[in-house]
C-alpha positions as CSV (number, residue, x, y, z in Angstrom):
1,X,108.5,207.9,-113.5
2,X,107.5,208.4,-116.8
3,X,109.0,207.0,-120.0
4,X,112.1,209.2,-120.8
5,X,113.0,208.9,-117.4
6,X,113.0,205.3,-117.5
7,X,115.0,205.3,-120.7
8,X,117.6,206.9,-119.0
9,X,117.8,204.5,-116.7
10,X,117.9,201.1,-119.3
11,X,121.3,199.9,-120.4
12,X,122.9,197.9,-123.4
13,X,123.4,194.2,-123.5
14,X,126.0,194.4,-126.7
15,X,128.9,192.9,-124.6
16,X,130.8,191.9,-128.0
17,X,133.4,192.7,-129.0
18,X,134.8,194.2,-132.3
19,X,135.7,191.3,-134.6
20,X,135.1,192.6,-137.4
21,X,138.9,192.0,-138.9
22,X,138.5,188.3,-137.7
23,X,135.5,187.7,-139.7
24,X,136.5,189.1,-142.9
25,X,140.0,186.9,-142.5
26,X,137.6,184.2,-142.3
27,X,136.0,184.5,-145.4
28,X,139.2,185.1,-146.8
29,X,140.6,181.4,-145.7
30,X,136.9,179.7,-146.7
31,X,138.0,180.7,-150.5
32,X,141.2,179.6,-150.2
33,X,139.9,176.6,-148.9
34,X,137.4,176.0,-151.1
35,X,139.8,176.3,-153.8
36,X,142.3,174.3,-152.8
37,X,139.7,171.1,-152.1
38,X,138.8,171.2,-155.4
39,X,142.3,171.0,-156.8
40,X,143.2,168.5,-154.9
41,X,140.1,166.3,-155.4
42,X,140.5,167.0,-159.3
43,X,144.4,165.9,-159.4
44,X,143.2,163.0,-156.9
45,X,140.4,162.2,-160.2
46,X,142.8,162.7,-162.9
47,X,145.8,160.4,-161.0
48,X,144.3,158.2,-159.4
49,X,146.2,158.9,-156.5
50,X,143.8,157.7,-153.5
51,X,145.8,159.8,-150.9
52,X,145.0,163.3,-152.8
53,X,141.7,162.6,-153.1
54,X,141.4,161.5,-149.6
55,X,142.8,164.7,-148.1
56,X,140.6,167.0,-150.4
57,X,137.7,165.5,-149.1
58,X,139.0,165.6,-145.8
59,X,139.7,169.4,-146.5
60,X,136.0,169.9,-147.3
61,X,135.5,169.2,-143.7
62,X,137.5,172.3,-142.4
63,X,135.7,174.3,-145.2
64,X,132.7,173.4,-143.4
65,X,133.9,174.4,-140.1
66,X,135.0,177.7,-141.4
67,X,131.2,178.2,-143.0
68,X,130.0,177.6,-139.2
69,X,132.7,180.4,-138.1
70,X,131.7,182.9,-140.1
71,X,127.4,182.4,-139.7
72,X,128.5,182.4,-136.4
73,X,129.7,185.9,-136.7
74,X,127.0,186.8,-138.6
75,X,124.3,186.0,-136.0
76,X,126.6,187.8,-133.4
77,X,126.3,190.7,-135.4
78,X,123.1,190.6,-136.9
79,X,121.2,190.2,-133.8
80,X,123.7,192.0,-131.2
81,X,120.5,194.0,-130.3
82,X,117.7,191.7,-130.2
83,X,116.6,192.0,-126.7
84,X,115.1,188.6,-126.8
85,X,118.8,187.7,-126.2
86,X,118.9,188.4,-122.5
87,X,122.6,188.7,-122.2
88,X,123.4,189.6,-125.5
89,X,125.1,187.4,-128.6
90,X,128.3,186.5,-127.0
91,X,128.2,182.9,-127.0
92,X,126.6,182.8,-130.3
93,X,130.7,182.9,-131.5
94,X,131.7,180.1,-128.5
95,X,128.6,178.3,-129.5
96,X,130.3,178.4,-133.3
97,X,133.5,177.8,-131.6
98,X,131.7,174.3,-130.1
99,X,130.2,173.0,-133.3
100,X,133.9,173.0,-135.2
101,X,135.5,171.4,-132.0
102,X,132.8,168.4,-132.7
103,X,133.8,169.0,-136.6
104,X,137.5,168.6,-135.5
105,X,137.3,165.8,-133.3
106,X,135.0,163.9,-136.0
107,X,138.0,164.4,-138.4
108,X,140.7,163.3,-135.8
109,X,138.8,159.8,-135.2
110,X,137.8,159.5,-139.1
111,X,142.1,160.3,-139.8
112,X,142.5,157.3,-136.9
113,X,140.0,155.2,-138.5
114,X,141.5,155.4,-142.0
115,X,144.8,155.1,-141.1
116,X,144.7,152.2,-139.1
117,X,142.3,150.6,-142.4
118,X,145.6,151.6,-144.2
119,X,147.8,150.0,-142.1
120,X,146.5,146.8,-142.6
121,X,145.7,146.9,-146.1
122,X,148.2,148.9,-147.6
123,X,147.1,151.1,-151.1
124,X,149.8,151.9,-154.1
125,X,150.3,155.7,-153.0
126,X,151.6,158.2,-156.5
127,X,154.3,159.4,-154.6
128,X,154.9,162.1,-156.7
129,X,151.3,164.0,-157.0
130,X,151.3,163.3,-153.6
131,X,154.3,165.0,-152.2
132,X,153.8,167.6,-154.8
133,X,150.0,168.5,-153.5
134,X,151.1,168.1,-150.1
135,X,153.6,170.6,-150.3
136,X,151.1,173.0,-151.6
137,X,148.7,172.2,-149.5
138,X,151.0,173.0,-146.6
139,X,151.9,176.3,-148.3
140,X,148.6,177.7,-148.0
141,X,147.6,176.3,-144.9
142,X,150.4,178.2,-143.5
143,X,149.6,181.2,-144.9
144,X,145.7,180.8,-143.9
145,X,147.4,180.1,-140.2
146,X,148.8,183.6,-140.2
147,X,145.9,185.1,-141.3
148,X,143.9,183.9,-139.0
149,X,146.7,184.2,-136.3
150,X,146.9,187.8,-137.0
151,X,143.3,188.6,-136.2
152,X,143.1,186.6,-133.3
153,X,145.6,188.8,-131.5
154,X,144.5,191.7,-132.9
155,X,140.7,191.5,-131.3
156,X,139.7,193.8,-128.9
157,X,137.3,196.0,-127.1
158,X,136.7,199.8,-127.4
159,X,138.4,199.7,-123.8
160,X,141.4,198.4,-125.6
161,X,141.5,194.8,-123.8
162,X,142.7,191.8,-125.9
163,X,140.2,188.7,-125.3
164,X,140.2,185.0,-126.9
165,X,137.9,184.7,-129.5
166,X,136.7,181.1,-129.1
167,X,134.7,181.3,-133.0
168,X,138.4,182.4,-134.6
169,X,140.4,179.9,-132.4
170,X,138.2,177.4,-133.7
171,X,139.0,178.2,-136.9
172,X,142.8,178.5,-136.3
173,X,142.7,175.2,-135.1
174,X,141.3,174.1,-138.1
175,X,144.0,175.5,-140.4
176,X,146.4,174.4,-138.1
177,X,145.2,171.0,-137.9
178,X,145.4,171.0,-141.8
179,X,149.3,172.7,-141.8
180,X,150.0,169.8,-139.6
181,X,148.9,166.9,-141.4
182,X,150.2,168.1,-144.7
183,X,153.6,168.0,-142.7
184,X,153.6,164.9,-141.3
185,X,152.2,163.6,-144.9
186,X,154.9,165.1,-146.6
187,X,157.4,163.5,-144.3
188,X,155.8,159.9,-144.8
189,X,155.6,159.9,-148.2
190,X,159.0,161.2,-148.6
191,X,160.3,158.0,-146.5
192,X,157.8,155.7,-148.4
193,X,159.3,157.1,-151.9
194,X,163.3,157.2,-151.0
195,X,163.7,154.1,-148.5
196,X,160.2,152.0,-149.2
197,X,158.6,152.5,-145.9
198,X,155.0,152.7,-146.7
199,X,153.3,151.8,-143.4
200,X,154.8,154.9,-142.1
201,X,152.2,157.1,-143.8
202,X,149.7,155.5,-141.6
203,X,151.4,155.1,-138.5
204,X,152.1,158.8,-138.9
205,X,148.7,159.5,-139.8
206,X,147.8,158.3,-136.3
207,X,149.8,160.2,-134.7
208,X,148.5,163.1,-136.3
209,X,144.8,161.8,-135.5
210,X,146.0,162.0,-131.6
211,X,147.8,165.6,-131.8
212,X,144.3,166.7,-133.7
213,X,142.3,165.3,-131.3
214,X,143.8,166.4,-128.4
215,X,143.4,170.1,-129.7
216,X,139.3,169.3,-130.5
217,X,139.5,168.5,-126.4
218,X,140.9,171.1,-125.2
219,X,138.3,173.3,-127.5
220,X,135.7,171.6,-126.3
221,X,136.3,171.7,-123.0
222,X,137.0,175.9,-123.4
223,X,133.5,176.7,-124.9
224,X,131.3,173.6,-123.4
225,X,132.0,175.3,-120.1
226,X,131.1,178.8,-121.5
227,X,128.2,177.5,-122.6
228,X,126.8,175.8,-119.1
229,X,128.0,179.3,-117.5
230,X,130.6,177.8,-115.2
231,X,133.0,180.0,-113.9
232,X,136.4,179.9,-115.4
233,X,139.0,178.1,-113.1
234,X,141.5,180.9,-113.6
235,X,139.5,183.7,-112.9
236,X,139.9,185.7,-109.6
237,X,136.4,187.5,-109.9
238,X,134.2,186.1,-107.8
239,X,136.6,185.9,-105.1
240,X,137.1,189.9,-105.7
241,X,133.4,190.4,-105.7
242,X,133.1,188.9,-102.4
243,X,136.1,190.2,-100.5
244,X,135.1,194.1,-102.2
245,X,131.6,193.6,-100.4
246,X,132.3,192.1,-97.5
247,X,134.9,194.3,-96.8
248,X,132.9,197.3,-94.9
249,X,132.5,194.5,-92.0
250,X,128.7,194.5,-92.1
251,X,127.9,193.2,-95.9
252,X,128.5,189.1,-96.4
253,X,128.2,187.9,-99.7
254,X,125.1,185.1,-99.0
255,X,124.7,184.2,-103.4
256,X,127.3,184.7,-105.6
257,X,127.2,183.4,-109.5
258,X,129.6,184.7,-112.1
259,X,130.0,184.0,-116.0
260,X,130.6,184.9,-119.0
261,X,128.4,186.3,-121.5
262,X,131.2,186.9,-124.3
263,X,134.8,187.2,-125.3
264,X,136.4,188.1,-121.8
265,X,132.8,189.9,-120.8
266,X,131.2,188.7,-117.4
267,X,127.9,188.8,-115.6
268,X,127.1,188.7,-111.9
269,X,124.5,188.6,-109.8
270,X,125.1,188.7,-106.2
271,X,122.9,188.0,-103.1
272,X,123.6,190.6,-99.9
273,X,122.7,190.7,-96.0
274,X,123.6,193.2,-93.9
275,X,122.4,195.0,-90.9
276,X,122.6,198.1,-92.7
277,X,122.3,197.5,-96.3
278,X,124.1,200.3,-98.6
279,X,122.1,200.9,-102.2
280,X,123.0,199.3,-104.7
281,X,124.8,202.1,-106.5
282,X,127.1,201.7,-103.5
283,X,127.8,198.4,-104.3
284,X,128.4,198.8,-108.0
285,X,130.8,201.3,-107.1
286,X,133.1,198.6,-105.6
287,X,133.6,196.6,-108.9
288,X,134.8,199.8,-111.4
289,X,137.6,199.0,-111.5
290,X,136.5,195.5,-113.0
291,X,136.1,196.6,-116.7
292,X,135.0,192.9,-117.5
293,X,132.5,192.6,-115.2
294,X,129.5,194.3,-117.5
295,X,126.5,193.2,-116.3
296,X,125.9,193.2,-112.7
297,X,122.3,192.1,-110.8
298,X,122.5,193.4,-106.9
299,X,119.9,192.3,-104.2
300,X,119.9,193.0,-100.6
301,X,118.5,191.8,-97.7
302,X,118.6,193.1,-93.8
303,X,119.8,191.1,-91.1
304,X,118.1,190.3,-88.1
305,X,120.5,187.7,-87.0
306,X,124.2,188.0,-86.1
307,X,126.9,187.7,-88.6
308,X,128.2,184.3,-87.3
309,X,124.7,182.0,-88.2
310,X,124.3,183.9,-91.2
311,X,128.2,183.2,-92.5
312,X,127.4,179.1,-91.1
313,X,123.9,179.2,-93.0
């Protein structure tokens, strides 16, 4: 075979998809971010309101999360084909996605940390600058939430398949995180300014801490097992892999490993015996119907046993 033949024969390991509407949100939120940490940090300066200057630094946090979003989609891009990445740039995104779930959850006990300090030895809280930054605060969070919401279910594939983008969720959840605790500020500072109950700001601010931390889990838990190439619970895949094959009577399924490679893309590789082996064309030919299966290793084996001790193997 010489070497246009065997071009013919290599394939693509680009299994991202387009997000290109989710990155440039992105760096539309980090400048409204950016901006808004330094007004609150200033006004927190200039009042000497402890509570404003707290949440801008606190904001600087998410800023940096969203800086990790969008490198994250500029590896994914930039080296979408290096072929030193075996299966493509996929989890570059999740691996973004896993480095703001840590961001998060560092916030969440930091939040549970301070409030507790606060709930114990109370600070005079400016009521006013407080509500009034809050309020904004919450404003553009909000708006930076439908931004981001907007892209996220607005990603797709050429095929036209919408997938979760684990790098914008992250992000999302960042904003969200943000829209929330403006909200529950704004609520405990307007009890602590019209009925006096100042330890409600931190009890609330616990609260928040939990909700905040649960959604860092949940994150967590969504791109660490991306990342170790476990199969997703919910998926039916390798179950359809094996009854497809198995299904001429003679093929068993001996191997099978399944994961994912990028936003809704998977890869298999699957082991076969059977007395009469088909090629592996035949094989492939089973799964094209799986549009999210695009990677697929086949290797076959003949039998010399019967069906029964190979299956109990």
């Amino acid at each position: 075979m010489n070497r246009a033949e065997h071009s013919r024969f290599r394939h693509s390991h680009d299994f991202v998809s387009d997000f290109t509407k989710g990155e440039r949100r992105t760096r539309i939120v980090i400048a409204i971010t950016g901006v808004m940490m330094v007004v609150e940090i200033t006004a927190g300066l200039l009042s000497h309101s402890m509570a404003l200057l707290a949440d801008g630094w606190h904001m600087s946090t998410h800023v940096t999360a969203f800086l990790i979003t969008a490198i994250a989609y500029y590896f994914t891009r930039r080296h979408s084909s290096n072929e030193q990445f075996s299966f493509g740039t996929g989890k570059i995104g999740v691996l973004g996605g896993f480095a703001s779930a840590i961001v998060l959850s560092v916030v969440a006990l930091l939040m549970a940390g301070e409030s507790t300090r606060r709930l114990f030895a109370p600070l005079t809280i400016h009521f006013n600058e407080a509500i009034g930054i809050a309020c904004i605060g919450l404003l553009v969070n909000v708006g930076c939430a439908f931004l981001l919401s907007g892209a996220h279910h607005e990603s797709h594939d050429p095929s036209g398949a919408h997938h979760h983008d684990l790098n914008l969720r992250a992000a999302y959840l960042h904003v969200l995180a943000d829209a929330f605790t403006s909200l529950l500020a704004i609520l405990a500072l307007t009890g602590g300014k019209f009925f006096g109950w100042s330890w409600l700001d931190p009890v609330v601010g616990l609260v928040g801490s939990g909700v905040v931390f649960s959604w860092a889990y949940q994150l967590l838990r969504d791109t660490s097992g991306i990342l170790l190439d476990r199969t997703p619970v919910s998926s039916d895949l390798p179950d359809e892999i094996r009854r497809a094959v198995e299904s001429d009577g003679d093929s068993i399924v001996t191997d099978l490993h399944v994961w994912q490679v990028g936003a809704g893309k998977f890869a298999a590789i699957v082991s076969i015996v059977a007395h009469e082996p088909r090629p592996s064309d035949y094989y492939r030919a089973l799964f094209r119907d799986h549009d999210e299966l695009v990677h697929v290793t086949i290797e076959t084996q003949y039998c010399h046993e019967d069906h029964e001790t190979v299956a109990s193997s």
